[in-house]
VEXSEKE-568530 format. One record per residue (C-alpha): residue number from 1; residue in one letter; x, y, z. Coordinates in nm, 3 decimals. Each point is the difference from the previous one (the first is absolute). Layout:
<atoms>
atom pos NUM code a x X y Y z Z
...
</atoms>
This chain:
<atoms>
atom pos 1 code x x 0.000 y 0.000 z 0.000
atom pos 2 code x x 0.078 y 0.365 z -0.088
atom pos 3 code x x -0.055 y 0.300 z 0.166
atom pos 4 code x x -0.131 y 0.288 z -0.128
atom pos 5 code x x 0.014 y 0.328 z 0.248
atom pos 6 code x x -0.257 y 0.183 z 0.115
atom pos 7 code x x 0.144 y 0.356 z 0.052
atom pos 8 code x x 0.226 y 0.181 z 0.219
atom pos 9 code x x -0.117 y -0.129 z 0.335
atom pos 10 code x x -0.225 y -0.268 z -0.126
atom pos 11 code x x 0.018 y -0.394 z -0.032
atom pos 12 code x x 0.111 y -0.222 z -0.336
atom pos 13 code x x -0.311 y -0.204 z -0.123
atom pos 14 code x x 0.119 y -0.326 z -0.162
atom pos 15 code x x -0.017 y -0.103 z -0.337
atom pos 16 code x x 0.149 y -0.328 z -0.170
atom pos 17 code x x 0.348 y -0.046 z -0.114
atom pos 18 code x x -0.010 y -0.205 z -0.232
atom pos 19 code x x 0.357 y 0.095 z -0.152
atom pos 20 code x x 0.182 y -0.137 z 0.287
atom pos 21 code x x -0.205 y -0.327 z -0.037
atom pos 22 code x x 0.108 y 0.006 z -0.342
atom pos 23 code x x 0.347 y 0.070 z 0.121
atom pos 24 code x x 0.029 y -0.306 z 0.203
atom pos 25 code x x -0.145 y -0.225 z -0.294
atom pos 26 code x x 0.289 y 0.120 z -0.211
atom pos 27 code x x 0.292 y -0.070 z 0.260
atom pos 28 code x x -0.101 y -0.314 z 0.081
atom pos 29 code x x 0.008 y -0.092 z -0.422
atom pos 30 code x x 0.389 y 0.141 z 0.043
atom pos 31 code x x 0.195 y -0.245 z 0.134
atom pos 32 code x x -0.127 y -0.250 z -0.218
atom pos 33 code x x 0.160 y 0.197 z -0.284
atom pos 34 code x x 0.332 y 0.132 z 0.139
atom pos 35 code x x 0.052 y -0.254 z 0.252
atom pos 36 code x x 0.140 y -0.038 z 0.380
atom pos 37 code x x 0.258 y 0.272 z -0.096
atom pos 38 code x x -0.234 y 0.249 z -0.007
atom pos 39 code x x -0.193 y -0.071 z 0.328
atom pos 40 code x x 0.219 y 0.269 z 0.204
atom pos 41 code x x -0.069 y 0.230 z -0.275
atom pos 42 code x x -0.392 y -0.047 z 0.032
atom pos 43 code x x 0.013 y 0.009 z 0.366
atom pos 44 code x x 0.153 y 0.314 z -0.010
atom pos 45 code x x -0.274 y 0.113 z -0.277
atom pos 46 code x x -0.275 y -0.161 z 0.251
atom pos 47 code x x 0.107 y 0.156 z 0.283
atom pos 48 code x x -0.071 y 0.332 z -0.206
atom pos 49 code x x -0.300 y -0.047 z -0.097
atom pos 50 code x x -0.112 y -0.081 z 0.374
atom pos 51 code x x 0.093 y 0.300 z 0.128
atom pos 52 code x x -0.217 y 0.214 z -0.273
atom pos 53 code x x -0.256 y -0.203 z 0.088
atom pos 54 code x x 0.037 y 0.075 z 0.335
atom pos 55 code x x 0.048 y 0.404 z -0.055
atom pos 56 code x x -0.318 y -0.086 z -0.200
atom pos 57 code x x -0.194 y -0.128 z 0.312
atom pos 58 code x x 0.071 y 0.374 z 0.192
atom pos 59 code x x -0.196 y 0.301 z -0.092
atom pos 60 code x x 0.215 y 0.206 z -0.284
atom pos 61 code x x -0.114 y 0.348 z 0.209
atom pos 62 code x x 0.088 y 0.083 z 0.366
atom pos 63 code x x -0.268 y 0.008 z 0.244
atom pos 64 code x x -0.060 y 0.320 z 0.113
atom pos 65 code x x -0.337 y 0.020 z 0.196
atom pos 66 code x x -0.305 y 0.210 z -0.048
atom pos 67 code x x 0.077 y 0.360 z 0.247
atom pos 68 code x x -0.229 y -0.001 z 0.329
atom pos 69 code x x -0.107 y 0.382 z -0.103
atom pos 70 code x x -0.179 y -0.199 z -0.364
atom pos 71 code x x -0.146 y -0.332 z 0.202
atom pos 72 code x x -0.204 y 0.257 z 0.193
atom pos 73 code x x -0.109 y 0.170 z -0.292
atom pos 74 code x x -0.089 y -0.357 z -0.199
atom pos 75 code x x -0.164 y -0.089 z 0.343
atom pos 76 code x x -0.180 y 0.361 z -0.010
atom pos 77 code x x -0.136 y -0.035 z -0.340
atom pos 78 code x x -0.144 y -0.343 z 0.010
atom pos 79 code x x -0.204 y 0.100 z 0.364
atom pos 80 code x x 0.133 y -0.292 z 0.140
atom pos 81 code x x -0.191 y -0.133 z 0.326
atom pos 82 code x x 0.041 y -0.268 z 0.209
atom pos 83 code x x -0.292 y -0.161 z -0.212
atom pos 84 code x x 0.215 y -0.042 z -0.254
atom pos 85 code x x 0.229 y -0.289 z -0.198
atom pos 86 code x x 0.305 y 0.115 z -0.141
atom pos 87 code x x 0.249 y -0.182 z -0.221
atom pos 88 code x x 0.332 y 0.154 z -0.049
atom pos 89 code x x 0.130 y -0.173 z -0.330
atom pos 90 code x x 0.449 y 0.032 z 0.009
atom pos 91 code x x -0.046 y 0.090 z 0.431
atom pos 92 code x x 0.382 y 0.054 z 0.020
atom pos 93 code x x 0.062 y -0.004 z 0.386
atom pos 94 code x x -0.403 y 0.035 z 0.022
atom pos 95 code x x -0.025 y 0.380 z 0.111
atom pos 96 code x x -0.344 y 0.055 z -0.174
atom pos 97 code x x -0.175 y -0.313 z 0.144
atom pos 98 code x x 0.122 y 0.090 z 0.366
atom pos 99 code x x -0.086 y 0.331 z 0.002
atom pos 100 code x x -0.309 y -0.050 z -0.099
atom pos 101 code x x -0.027 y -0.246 z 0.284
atom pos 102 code x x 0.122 y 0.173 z 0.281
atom pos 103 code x x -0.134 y 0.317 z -0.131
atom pos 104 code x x -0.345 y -0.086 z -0.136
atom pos 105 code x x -0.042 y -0.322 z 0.158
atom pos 106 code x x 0.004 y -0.167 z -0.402
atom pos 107 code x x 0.051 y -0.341 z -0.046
atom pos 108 code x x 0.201 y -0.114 z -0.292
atom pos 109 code x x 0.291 y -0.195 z -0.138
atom pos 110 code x x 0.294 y 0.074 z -0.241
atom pos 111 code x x 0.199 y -0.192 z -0.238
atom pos 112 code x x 0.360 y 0.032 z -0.190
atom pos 113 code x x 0.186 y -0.185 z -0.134
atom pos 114 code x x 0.334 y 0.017 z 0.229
atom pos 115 code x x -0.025 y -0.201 z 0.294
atom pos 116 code x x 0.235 y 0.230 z 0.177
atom pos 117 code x x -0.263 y 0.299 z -0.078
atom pos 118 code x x -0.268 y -0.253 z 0.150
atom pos 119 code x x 0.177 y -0.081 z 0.278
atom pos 120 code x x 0.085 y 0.386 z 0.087
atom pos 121 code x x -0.352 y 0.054 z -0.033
atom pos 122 code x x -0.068 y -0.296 z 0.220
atom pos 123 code x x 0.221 y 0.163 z 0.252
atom pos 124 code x x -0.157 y 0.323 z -0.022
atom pos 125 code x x -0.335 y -0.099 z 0.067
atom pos 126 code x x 0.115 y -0.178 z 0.281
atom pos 127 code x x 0.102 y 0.312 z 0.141
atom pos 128 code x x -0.280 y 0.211 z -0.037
atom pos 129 code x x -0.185 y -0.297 z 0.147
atom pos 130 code x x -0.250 y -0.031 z -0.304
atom pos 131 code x x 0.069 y -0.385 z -0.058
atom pos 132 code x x -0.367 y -0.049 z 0.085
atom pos 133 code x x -0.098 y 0.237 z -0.299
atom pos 134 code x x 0.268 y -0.059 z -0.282
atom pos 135 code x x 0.216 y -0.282 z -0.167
atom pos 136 code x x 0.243 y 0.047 z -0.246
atom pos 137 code x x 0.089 y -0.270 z -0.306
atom pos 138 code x x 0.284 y -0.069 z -0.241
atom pos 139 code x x -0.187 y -0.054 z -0.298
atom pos 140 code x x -0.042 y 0.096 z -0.317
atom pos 141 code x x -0.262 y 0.323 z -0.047
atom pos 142 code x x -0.175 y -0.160 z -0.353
atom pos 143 code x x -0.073 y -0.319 z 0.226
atom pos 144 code x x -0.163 y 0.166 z 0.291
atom pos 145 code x x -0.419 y -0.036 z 0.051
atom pos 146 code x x -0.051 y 0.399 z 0.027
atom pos 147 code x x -0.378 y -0.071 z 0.054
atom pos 148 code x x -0.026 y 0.035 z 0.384
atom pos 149 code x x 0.164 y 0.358 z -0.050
atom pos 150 code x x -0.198 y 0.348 z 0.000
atom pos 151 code x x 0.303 y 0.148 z -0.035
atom pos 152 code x x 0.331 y -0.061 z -0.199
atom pos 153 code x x 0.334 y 0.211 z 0.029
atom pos 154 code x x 0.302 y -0.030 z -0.207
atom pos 155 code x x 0.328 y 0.138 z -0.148
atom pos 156 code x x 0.070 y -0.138 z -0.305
atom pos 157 code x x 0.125 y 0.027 z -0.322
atom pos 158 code x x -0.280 y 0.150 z -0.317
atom pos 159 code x x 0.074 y -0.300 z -0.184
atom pos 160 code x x -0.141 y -0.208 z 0.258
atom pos 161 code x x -0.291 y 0.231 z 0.116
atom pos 162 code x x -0.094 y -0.082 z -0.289
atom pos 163 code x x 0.059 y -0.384 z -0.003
atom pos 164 code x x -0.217 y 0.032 z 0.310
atom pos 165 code x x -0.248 y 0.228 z -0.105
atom pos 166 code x x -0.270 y -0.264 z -0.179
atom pos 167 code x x 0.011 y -0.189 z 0.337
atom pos 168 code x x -0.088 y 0.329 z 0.244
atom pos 169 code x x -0.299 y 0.067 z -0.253
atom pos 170 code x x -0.124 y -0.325 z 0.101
atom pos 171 code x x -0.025 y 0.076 z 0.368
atom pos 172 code x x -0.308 y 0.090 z 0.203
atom pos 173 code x x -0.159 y 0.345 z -0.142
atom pos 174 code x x 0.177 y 0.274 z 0.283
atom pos 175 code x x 0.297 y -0.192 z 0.062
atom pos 176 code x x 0.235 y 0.293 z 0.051
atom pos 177 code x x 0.367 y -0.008 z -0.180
atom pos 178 code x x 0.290 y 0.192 z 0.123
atom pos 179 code x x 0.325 y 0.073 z -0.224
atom pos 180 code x x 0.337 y 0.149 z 0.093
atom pos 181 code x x 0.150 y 0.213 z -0.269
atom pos 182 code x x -0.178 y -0.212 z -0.349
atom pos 183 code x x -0.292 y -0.008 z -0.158
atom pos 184 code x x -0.179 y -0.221 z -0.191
atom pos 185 code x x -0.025 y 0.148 z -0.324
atom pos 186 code x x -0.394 y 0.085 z -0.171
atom pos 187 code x x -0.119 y -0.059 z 0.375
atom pos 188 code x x 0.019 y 0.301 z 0.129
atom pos 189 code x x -0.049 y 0.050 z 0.331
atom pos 190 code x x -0.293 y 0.132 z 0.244
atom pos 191 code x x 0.256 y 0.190 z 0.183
atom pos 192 code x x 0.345 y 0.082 z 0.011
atom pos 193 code x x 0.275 y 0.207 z 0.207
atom pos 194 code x x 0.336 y 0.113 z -0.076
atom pos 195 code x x 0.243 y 0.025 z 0.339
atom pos 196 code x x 0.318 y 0.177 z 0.032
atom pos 197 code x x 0.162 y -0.285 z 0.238
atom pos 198 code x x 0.285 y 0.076 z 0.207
atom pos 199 code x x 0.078 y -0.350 z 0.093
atom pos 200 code x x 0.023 y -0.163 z -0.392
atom pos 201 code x x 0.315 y -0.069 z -0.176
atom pos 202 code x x 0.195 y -0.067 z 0.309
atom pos 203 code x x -0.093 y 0.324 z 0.191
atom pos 204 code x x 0.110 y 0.175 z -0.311
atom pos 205 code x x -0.372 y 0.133 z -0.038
atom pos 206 code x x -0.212 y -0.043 z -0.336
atom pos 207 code x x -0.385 y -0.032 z -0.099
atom pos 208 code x x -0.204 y -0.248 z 0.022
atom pos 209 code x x -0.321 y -0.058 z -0.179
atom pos 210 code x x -0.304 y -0.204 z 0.208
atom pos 211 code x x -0.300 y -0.139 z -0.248
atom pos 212 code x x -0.310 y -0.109 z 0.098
atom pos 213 code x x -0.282 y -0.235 z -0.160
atom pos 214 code x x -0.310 y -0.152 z 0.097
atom pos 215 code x x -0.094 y -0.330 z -0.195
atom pos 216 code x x -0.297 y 0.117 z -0.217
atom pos 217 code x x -0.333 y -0.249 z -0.012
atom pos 218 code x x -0.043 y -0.158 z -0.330
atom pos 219 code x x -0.281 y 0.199 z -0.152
atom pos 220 code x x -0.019 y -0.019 z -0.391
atom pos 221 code x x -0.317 y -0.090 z -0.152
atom pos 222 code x x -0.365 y -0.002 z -0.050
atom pos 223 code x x -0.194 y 0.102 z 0.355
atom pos 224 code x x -0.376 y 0.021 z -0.002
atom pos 225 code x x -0.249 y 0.085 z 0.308
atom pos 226 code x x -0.347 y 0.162 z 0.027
atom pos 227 code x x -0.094 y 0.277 z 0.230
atom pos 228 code x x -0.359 y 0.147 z 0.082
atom pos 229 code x x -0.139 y 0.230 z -0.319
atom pos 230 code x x -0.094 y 0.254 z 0.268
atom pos 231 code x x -0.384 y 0.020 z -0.071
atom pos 232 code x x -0.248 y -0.259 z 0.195
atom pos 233 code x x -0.061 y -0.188 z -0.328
atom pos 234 code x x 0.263 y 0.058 z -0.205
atom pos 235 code x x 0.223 y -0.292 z -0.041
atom pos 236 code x x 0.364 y -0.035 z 0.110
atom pos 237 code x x 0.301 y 0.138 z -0.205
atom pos 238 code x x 0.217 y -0.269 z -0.133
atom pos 239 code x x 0.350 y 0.125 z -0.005
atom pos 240 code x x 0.259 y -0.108 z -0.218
atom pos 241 code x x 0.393 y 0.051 z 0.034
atom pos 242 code x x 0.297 y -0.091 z -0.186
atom pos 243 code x x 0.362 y 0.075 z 0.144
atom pos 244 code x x 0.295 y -0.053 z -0.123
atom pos 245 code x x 0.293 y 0.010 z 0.216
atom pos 246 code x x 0.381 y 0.025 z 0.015
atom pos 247 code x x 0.154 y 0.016 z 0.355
atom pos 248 code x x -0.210 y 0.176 z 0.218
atom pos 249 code x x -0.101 y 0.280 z -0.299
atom pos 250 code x x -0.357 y -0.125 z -0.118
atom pos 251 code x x -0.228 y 0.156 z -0.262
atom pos 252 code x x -0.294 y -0.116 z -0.146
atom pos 253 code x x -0.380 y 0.082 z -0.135
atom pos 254 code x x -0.339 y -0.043 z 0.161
atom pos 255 code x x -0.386 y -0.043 z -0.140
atom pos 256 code x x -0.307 y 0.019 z 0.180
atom pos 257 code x x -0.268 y -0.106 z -0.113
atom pos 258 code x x 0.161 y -0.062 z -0.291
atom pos 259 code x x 0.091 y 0.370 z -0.088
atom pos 260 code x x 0.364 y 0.157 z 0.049
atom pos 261 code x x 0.091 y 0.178 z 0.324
atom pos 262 code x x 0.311 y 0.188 z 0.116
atom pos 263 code x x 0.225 y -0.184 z 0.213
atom pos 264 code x x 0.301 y 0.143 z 0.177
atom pos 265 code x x 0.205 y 0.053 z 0.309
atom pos 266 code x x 0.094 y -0.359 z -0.017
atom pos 267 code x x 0.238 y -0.146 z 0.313
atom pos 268 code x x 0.112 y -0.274 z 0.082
atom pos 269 code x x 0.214 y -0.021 z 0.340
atom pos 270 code x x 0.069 y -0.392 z 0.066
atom pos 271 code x x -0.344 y -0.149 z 0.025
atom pos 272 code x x -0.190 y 0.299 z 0.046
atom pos 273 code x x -0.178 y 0.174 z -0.312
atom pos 274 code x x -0.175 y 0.301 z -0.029
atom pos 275 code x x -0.196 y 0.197 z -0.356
atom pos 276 code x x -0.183 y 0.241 z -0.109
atom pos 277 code x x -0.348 y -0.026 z -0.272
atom pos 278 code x x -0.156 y 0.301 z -0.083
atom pos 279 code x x -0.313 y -0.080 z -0.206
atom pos 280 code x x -0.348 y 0.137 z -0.052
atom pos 281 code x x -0.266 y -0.216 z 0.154
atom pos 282 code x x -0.291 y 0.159 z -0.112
atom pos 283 code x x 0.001 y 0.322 z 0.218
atom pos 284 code x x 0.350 y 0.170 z -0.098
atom pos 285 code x x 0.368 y -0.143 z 0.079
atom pos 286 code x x 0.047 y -0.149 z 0.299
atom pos 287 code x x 0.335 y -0.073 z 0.130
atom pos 288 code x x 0.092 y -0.365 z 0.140
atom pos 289 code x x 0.283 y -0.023 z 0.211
atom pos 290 code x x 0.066 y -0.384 z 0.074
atom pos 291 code x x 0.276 y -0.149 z 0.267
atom pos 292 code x x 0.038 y -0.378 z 0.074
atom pos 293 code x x 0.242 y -0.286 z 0.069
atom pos 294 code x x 0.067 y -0.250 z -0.236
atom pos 295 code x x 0.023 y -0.362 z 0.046
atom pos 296 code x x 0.092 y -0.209 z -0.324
atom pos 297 code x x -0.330 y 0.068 z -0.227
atom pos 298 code x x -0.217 y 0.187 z 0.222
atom pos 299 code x x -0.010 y 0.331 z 0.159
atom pos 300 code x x -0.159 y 0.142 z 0.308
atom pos 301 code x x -0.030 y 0.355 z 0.129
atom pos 302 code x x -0.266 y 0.296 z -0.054
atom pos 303 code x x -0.117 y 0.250 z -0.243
atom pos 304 code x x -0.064 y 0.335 z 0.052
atom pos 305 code x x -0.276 y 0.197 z -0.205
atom pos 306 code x x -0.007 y 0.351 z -0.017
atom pos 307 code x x -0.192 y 0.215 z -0.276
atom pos 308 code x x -0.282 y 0.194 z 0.022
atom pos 309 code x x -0.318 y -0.300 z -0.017
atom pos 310 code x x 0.242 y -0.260 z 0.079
atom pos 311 code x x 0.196 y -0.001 z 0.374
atom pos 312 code x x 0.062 y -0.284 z 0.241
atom pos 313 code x x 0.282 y -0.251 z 0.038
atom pos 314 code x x -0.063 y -0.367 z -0.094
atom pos 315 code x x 0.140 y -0.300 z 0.096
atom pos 316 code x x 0.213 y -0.139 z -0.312
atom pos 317 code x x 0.125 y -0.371 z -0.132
atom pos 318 code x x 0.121 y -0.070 z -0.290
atom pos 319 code x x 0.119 y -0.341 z -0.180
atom pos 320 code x x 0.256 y -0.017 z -0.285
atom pos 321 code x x -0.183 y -0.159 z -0.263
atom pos 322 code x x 0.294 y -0.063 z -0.243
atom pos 323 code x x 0.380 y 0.069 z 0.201
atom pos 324 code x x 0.285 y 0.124 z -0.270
atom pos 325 code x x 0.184 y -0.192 z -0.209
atom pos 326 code x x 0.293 y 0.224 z 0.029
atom pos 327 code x x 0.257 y 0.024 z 0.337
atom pos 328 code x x 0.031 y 0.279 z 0.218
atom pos 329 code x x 0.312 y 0.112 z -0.199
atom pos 330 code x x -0.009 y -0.041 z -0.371
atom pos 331 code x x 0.406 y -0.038 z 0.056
</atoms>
C-alpha cells in the first residue's frame, strides 16, 4: 500500500501499490537468469526497494496541527452542543474531538492514519479526562461509517475533499461539515470566515480560512398537495411543483390548478425548505409563504396565506410523486 498525503498537518489515506508488487515479481524471475552471482547484487537492489516502500508507508507532509484560536472557530460555526456527534476525519493528536468534549460536553471519535498521531490523541484525551466521550482510530478516512456523525471536521488536501465529497452528500440532511483552509470546489459553502492566526506556520502567523456546509435534503422532482380553495364549496387547490436542484441552490416551477404561478425565495438549509407562490385565486394575488421539513418524499410544515380575500395559515404535506433522475450535483 501507498500513501497519498492529506495536507500540511493532515493524515496519508492509502491507496494500492501495485508497482512494488510488480517489483518483487520481477526480482524473484532474476536469479534464474543471471544466476547465484548476482544474489548479493539483488539483495542490495531489494533492500532498496524496501526502504521506499517504507518512506512510502509515512505521510509525504509534516504534521502540523490545526491552531487552538481556528478549532474554536470550526467549533463556533457548526453550534456544536453536547447533543451532538462529531467525527474528526485525519484527528492528528485529536485537539478538535477533545475540545469539543471537555468544552461542549460532545461525544465523538477521530481517525488517522499514523498510529503515533492516534496514540498522542489517545494520550490527550486521557488527560482531559474525556475517555468516556471520545476514541480515537488508526484507520483509513475512505473506510470509516460517517453515518452516526452530525458533524464532520477535517484538514485535508482539495483533491481529496473532493474524493470525499459524493460520500458527505449522502449523509443525513443537516449533517454539518467543517473545513480547515480548502474547499470543495462548485459546493460552496453556507458560511465561511477568514482568520488572521497568530499561532499557524509555527508561530510565524498567517490566515486561515474556516468553511462551513450543511448536508442539503434531496429535493428534485415532481411534489403535489392540495390545500382548501378558500370558499365553503369551492374545491381544494391541487398544487403542482417541479425542482430541480444542484447542492443546496434549488429552482423550479409551480401550477395550481393547473395554471402557472410565481414561485420564488426558494431555501433549502439541510432538511428544512421554505417557498414562496404568488397566484390569483379568484379574489386578487395572494401570497403563500410555505416552511416544512423534509423526510425522503414527503414534506411537512405550514402555509401561510395572506392577500386581501384569502388569509390564514394551513397545515401543509406534500408527497413527491416522481423524485429526479438527476444527483444533487450534476458533477
Amino acid at each position: 500500500m501507498r500513501l497519498v498525503p492529506g495536507a500540511a498537518g493532515r493524515p496519508a489515506v492509502s491507496e494500492p501499490y501495485s508497482h512494488l508488487e510488480g517489483a518483487i515479481i520481477v526480482l524473484r524471475m532474476i536469479p534464474r537468469v543471471f544466476g547465484a552471482c548476482r544474489r548479493v547484487g539483488l539483495c542490495a537492489v531489494l533492500l532498496v526497494l524496501c526502504a521506499g516502500a517504507a518512506r512510502a508507508q509515512e505521510p509525504r507532509v509534516p504534521y502540523v496541527p490545526t491552531p487552538r484560536e481556528v478549532v474554536d472557530r470550526m467549533l463556533q460555526m457548526a453550534k456544536v452542543t453536547a447533543n451532538d456527534y462529531l467525527i474528526d476525519l485525519g484527528s492528528g493528536d485529536g485537539r478538535i474531538v477533545v475540545t469539543a468534549a471537555s468544552k461542549l460536553g460532545t461525544r465523538g471519535f477521530g481517525v488517522d492514519i499514523n498510529p503515533v498521531r492516534v496514540t498522542e490523541a489517545l494520550e490527550n484525551a486521557q488527560k482531559a479526562g474525556v475517555t468516556d466521550k471520545v476514541a480515537f482510530y488508526q484507520r483509513d478516512l475512505f473506510q470509516t461509517d460517517l453515518s452516526q456523525a452530525t458533524v464532520i471536521t477535517m484538514y485535508l488536501l482539495p483533491r481529496v475533499n473532493m474524493e470525499l465529497r459524493p460520500k458527505l452528500l449522502d449523509l443525513k440532511p443537516g449533517t454539518r461539515i467543517v473545513s480547515h483552509d480548502f474547499s470543495m470546489d462548485d459546493w460552496k459553502p453556507d458560511a465561511s470566515v477568514r482568520l488572521d492566526v497568530k499561532e499557524k506556520y509555527g508561530n510565524a502567523g498567517g490566515q486561515s480560512d474556516v468553511f462551513l456546509w450543511v448536508v442539503p435534503a434531496k429535493v428534485a422532482g415532481n411534489w403535489r398537495w392540495e390545500l382548501p380553495g378558500g370558499g365553503k364549496d369551492a374545491k381544494p387547490l391541487v398544487y403542482e411543483v417541479v425542482l430541480s436542484q444542484t447542492f443546496q441552490a434549488v429552482s423550479g416551477s409551480a401550477t395550481i390548478g393547473g395554471r402557472m404561478a410565481a414561485l420564488q425565495n426558494i431555501r433549502l438549509t439541510g432538511g428544512e425548505m421554505q417557498f414562496t407562490i404568488t397566484a390569483d385565486l379568484g379574489a386578487g394575488p395572494v401570497k403563500q409563504e410555505f416552511k416544512g421539513t423534509v423526510e425522503g418524499d414527503a414534506v411537512s410544515g405550514s402555509a401561510m396565506f395572506s392577500g386581501a380575500r384569502a388569509q390564514g395559515r394551513y397545515e401543509w404535506n406534500a408527497i413527491r410523486a416522481a423524485p429526479a433522475q438527476q444527483p444533487i450535483t450534476t458533477r
